[in-house]
DRENLUMZA-907772 format. One record per atom (N, C-alpha, C): x negated, z negated, y negated; residue in three letters. Coordinates in steps of 0.001 Angstrom, whole numbers, padded with zeros to 6 digits, always signed. Atoms other than C-alpha are relative to their C-alpha. Example, Ala and Ser with C-alpha at 12.3 -4.5 7.8 and 13.67 -1.06 7.14 Angstrom:
2
-000890+000000+001190Ala -012300-007800+004500Ala -000900+000000-001200Ala +000820+000060+001190Ser -013670-007140+001060Ser +000770-000730-001090Ser 
# end
This chain:
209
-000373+000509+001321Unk +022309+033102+028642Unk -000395-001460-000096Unk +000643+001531-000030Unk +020813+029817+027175Unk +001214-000774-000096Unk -001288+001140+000521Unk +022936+026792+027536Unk -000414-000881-001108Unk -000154+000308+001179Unk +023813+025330+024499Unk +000704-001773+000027Unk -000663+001576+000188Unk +023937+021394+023888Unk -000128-000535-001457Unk -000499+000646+001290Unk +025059+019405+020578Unk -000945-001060-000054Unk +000855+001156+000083Unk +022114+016932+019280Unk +001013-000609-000209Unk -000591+001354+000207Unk +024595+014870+018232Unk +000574-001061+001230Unk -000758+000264-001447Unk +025717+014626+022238Unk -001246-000817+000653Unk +001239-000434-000840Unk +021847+014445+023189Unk +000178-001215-000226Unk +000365+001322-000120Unk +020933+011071+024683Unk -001482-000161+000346Unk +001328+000106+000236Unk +017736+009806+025012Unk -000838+000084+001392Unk +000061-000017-000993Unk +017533+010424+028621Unk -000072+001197+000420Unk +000228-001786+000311Unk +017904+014212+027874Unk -001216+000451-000415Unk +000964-000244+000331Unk +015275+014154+026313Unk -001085+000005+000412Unk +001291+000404-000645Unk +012999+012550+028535Unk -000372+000889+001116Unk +000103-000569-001300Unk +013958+014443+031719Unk -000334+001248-000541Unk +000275-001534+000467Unk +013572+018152+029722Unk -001189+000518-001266Unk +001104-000534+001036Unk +011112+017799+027205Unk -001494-001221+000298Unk +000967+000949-000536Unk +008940+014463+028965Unk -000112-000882-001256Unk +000407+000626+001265Unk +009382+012595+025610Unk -000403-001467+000361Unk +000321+001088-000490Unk +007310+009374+025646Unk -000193-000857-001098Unk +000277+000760+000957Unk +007819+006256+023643Unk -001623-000889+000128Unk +001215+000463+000370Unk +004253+004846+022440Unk +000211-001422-000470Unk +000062+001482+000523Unk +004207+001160+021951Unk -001712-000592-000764Unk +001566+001035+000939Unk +000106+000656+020418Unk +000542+000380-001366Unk -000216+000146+000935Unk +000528-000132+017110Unk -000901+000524-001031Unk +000556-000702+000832Unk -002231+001859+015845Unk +000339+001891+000216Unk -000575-001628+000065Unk -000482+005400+016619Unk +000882+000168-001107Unk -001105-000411+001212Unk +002286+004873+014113Unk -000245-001015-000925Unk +001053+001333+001266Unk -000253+002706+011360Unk +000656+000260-001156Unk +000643-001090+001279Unk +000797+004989+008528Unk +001612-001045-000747Unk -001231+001127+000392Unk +004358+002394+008262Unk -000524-001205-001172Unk +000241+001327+000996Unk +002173-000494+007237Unk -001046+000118-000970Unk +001205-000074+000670Unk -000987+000991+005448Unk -000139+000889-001037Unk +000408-000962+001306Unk -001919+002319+002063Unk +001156+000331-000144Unk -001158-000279+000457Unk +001555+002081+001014Unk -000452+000058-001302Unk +000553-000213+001403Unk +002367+003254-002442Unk +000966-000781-000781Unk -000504+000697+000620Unk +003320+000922-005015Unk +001043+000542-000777Unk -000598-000106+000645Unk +006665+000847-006703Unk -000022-000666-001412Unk -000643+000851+001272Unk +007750-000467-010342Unk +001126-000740-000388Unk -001526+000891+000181Unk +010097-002328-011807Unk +000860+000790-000187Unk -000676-000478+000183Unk +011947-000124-012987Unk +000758+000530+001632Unk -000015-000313-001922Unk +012380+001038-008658Unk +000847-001024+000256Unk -000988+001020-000734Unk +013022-002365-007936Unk +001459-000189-000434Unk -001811+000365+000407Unk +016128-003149-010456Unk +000946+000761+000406Unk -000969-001037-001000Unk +017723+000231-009228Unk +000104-000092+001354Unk -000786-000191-001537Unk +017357-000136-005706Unk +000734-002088+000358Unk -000850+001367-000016Unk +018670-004333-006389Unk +001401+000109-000233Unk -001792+000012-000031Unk +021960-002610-007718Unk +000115+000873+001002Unk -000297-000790-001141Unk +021703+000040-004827Unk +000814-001487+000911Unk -000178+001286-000714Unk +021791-003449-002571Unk +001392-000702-000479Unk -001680+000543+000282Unk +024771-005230-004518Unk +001380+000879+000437Unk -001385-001087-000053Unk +027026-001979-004581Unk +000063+000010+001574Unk -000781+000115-001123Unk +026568-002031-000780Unk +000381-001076+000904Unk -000591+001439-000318Unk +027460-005586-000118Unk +001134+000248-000731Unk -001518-000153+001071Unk +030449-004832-002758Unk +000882+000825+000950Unk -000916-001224-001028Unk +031425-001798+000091Unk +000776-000495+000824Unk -000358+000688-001224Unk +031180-003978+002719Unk +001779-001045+000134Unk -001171+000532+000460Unk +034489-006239+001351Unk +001230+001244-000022Unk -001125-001044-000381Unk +036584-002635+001818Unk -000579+000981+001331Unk +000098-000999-000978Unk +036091-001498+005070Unk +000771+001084+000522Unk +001365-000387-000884Unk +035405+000893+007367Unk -000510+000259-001026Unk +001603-000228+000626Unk +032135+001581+005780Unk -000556+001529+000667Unk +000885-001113-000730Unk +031635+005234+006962Unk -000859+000725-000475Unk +001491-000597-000065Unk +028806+007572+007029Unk +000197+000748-000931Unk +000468-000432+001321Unk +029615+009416+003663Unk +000107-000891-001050Unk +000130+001449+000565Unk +030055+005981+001987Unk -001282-000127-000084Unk +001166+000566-000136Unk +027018+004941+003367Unk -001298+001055-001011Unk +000538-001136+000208Unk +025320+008385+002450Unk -000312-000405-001847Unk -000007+000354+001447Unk +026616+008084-001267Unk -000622-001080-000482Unk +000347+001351+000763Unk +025996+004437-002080Unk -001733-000385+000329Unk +001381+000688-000586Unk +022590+003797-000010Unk -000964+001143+000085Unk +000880-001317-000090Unk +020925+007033+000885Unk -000417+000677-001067Unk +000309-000319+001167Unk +021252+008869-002112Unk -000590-000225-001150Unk +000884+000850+001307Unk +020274+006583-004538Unk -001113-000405+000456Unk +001213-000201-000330Unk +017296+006222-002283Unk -000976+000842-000451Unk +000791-001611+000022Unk +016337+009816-002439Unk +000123+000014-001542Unk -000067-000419+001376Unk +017121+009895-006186Unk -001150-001281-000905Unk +000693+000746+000472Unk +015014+006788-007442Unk -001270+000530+000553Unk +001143-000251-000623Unk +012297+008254-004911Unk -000544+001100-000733Unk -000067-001430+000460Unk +012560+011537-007058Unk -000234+001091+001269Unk +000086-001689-000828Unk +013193+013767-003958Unk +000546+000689-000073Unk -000921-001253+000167Unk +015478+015731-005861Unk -000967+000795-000673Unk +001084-000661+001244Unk +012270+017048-008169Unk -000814+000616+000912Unk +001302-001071-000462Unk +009843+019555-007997Unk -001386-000833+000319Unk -000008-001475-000551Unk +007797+019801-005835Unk +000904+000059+001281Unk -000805+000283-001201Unk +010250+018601-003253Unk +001415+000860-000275Unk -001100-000263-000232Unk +013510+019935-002354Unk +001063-000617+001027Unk -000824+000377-001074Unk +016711+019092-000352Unk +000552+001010+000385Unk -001103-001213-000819Unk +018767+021096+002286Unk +001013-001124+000917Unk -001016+001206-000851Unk +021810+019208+003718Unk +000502+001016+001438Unk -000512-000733-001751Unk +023554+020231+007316Unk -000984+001368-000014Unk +000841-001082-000410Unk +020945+022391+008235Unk +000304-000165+001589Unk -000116+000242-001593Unk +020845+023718+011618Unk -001223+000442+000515Unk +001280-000028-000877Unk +018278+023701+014203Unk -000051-000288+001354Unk -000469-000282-000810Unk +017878+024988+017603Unk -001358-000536+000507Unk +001204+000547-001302Unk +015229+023676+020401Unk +000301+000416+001422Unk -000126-000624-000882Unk +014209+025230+023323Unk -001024-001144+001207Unk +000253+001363-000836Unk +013673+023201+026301Unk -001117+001020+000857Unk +000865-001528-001245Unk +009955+025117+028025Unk +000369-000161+001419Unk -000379-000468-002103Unk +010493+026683+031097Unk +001195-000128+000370Unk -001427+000355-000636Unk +014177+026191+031095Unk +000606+001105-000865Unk -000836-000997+000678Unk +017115+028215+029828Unk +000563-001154-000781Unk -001106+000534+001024Unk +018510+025549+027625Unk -000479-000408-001687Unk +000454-000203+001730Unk +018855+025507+023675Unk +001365-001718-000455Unk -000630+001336+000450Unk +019996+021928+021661Unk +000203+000510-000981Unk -000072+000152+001167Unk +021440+022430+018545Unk +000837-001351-000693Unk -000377+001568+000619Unk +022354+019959+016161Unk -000129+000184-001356Unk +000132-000057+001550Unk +022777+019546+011925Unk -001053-001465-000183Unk +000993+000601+001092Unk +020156+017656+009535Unk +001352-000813-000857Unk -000654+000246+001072Unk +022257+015300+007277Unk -000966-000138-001277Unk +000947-000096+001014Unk +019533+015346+004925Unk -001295+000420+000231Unk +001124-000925-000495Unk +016465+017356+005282Unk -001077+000160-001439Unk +000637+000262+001028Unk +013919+016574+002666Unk -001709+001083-000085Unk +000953-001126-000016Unk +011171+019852+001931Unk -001231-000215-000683Unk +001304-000216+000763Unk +007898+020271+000344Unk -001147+001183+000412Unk +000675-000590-000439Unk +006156+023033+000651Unk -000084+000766+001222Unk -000285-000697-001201Unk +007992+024649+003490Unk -000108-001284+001043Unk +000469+000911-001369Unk +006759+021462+005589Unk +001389-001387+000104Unk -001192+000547+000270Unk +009309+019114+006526Unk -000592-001445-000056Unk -000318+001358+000646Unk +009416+015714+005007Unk +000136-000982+000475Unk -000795+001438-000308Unk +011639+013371+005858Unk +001267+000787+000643Unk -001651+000178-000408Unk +014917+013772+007887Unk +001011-001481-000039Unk -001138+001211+000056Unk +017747+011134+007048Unk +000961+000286+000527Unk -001305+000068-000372Unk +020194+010154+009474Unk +001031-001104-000703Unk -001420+001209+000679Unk +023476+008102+007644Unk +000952+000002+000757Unk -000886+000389-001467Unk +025491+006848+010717Unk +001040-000911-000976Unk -000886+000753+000014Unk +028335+004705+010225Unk -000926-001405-000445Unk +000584+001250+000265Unk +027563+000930+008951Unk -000529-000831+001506Unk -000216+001406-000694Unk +028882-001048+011637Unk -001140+000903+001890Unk +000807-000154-001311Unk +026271+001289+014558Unk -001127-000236-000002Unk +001256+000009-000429Unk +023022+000826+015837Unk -000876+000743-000638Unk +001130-001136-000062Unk +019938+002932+014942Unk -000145+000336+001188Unk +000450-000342-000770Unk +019575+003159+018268Unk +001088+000885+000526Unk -001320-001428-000747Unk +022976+005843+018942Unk -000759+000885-001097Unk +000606-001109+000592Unk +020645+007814+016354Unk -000909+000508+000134Unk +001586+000061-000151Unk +017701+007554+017294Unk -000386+001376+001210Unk +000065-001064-000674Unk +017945+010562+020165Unk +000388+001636-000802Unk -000411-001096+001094Unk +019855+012793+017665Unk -001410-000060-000917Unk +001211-000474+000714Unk +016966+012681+015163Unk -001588+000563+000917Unk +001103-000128-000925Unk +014235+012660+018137Unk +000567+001638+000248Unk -000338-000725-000536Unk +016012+015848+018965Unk -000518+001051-000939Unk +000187-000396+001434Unk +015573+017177+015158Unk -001763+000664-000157Unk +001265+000010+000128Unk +011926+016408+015157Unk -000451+000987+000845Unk +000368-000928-001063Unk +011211+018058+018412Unk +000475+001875-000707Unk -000479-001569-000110Unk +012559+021450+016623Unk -000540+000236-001416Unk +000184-000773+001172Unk +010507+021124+013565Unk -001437+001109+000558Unk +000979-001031-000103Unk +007877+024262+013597Unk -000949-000561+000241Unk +001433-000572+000266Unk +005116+023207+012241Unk -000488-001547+000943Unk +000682+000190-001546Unk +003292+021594+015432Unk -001660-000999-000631Unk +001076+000430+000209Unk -000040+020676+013275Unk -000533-000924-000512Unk -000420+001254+000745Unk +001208+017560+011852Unk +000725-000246+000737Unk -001608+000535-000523Unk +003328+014693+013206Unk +001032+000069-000967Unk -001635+000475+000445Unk +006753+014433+012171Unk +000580-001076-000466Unk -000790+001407-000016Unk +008552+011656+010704Unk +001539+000114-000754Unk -001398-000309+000002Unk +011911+010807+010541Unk +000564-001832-000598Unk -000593+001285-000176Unk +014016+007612+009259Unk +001436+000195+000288Unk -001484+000587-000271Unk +017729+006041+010356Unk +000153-000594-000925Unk -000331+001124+001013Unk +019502+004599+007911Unk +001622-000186+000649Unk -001173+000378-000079Unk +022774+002887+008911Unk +000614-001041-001203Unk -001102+001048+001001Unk +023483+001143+005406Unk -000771-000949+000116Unk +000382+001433+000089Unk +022608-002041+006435Unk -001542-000318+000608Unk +001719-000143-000344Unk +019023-001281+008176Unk -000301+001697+000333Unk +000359-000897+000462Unk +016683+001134+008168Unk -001195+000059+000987Unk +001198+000334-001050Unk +014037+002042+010942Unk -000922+001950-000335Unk +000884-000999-000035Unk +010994+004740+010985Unk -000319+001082+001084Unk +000235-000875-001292Unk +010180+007521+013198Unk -001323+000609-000338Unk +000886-000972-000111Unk +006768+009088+014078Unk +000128+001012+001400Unk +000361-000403-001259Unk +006557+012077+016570Unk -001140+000633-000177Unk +001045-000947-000311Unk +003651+014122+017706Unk +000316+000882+001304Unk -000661-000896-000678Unk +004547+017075+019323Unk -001207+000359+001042Unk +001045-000354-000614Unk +001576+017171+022167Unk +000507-000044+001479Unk -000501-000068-001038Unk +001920+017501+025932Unk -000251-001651+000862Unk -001744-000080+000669Unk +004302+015332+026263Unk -000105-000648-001150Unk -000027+000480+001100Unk +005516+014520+023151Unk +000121-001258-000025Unk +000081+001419+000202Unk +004958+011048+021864Unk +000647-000304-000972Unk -001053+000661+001498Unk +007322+009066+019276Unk -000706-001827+000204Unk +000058+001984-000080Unk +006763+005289+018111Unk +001002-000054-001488Unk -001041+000525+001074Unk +009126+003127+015473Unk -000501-001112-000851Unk +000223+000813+000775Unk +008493+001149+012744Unk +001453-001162+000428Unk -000867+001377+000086Unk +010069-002524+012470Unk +001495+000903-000341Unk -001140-000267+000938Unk +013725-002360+011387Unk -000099-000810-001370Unk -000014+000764+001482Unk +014290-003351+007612Unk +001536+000016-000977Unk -001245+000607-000434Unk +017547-005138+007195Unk +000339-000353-001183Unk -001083+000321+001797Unk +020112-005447+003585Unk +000033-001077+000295Unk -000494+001419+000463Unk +020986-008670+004689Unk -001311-001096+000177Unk +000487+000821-000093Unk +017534-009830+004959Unk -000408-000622-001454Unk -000171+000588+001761Unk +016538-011982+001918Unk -001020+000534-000910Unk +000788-001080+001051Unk +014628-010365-001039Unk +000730+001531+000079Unk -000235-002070-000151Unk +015053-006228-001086Unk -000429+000785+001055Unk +000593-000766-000792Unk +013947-004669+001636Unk -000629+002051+000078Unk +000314-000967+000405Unk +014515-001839+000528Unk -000832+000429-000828Unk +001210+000072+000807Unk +011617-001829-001695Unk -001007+000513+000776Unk +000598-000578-001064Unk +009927-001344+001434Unk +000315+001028+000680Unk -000872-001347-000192Unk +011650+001689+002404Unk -000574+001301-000662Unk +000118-000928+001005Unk +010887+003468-000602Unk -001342+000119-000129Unk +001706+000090-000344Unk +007034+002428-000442Unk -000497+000779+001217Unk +000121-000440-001538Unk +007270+003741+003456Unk -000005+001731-000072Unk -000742-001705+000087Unk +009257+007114+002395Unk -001175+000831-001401Unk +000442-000736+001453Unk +006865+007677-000968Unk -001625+000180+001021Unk +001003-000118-000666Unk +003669+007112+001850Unk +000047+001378+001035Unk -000235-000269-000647Unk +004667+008868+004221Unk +000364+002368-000159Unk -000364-001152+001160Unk +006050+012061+001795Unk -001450+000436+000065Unk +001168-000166-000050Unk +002206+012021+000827Unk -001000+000694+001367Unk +000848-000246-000919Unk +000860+012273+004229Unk +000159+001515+000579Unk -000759-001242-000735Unk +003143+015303+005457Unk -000176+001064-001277Unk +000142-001002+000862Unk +002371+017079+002253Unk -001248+000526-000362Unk +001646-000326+000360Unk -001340+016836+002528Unk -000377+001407-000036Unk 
# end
């Protein structure tokens, strides 16, 4: 019988020893962050400037948890981005199982946001708590990626904790390779999130080719 582990448990050390996952540091494997982004409008920016106020307004009633964060920051991401429209779709807590080769063990773990097109997968959004890291998420989504199907395309994935926001590429080859975009930070000055949405509207494009 396969043993059965919880992505949300999976550390990033699990990953390495059972599936050989290898972080990529050249900066031309995961290019697709800074290049031929697609331009937003104004209309983009003023909505995601009150996205930004309302969650500095949160921050003054804490805790700040992960369906807070979800509602106020995420959502209104995905909804200014139009990834509620055709031809895209959403699926929330989805589940998804990974099989570790040559071993008996199976990871499962939920999607908090799982963004579709065409059967191919998108975007996955993790919404953690405010006050954690990307980096206590960053194995849970690596875990995600590793269990999407389709093999003939990389993968990408972002973290969002509210207050920053980091990128994921994998490529599922022997062994699998991941790299990360910068982090991109609410409290840095201007919008950042502007860049986010340019990243997630590029990126959408590429995986839907």
């Amino acid at each position: 019988m396969a043993q059965t582990i919880q992505a949300k448990g999976t550390d990033l050390r699990y990953l390495i020893d059972n599936f050989g996952i290898q972080l990529v540091f050249d900066d031309s494997f995961f290019h697709e962050w800074q290049e031929d982004l697609v331009e937003i409008n104004d209309l983009d920016k003023q909505l995601l400037d009150k996205v930004k106020t309302g969650y500095f307004n949160l921050l003054n009633y804490p805790p700040l948890l992960e369906d807070v964060v979800r509602m106020a920051v995420v959502d209104p991401l995905l909804f200014i981005g139009d990834f509620y429209l055709a031809p895209f779709y959403v699926k929330s807590e989805e589940s998804i199982d990974i099989a570790v080769p040559d071993e008996d063990v199976i990871i499962k773990g939920r999607i908090d946001t799982l963004v579709l097109k065409e059967q191919l997968w998108v975007m996955i959004i993790e919404s953690k708590r405010a006050s954690f890291s990307v980096e206590q998420g960053l194995a849970q989504i690596l875990a995600y990626l590793l269990g999407n199907p389709y093999t003939d395309k990389p993968s990408f994935g972002m973290i969002a904790t509210g207050s920053e926001f980091i990128f994921v590429k994998l490529v599922k080859a022997n062994p699998p390779r991941y790299a990360l975009s910068k982090g991109f930070l609410m409290r840095n000055p201007g919008n950042e999130l502007y860049d986010v949405l340019r990243i997630l509207k590029r990126l959408t494009q590429l995986v839907g080719a």
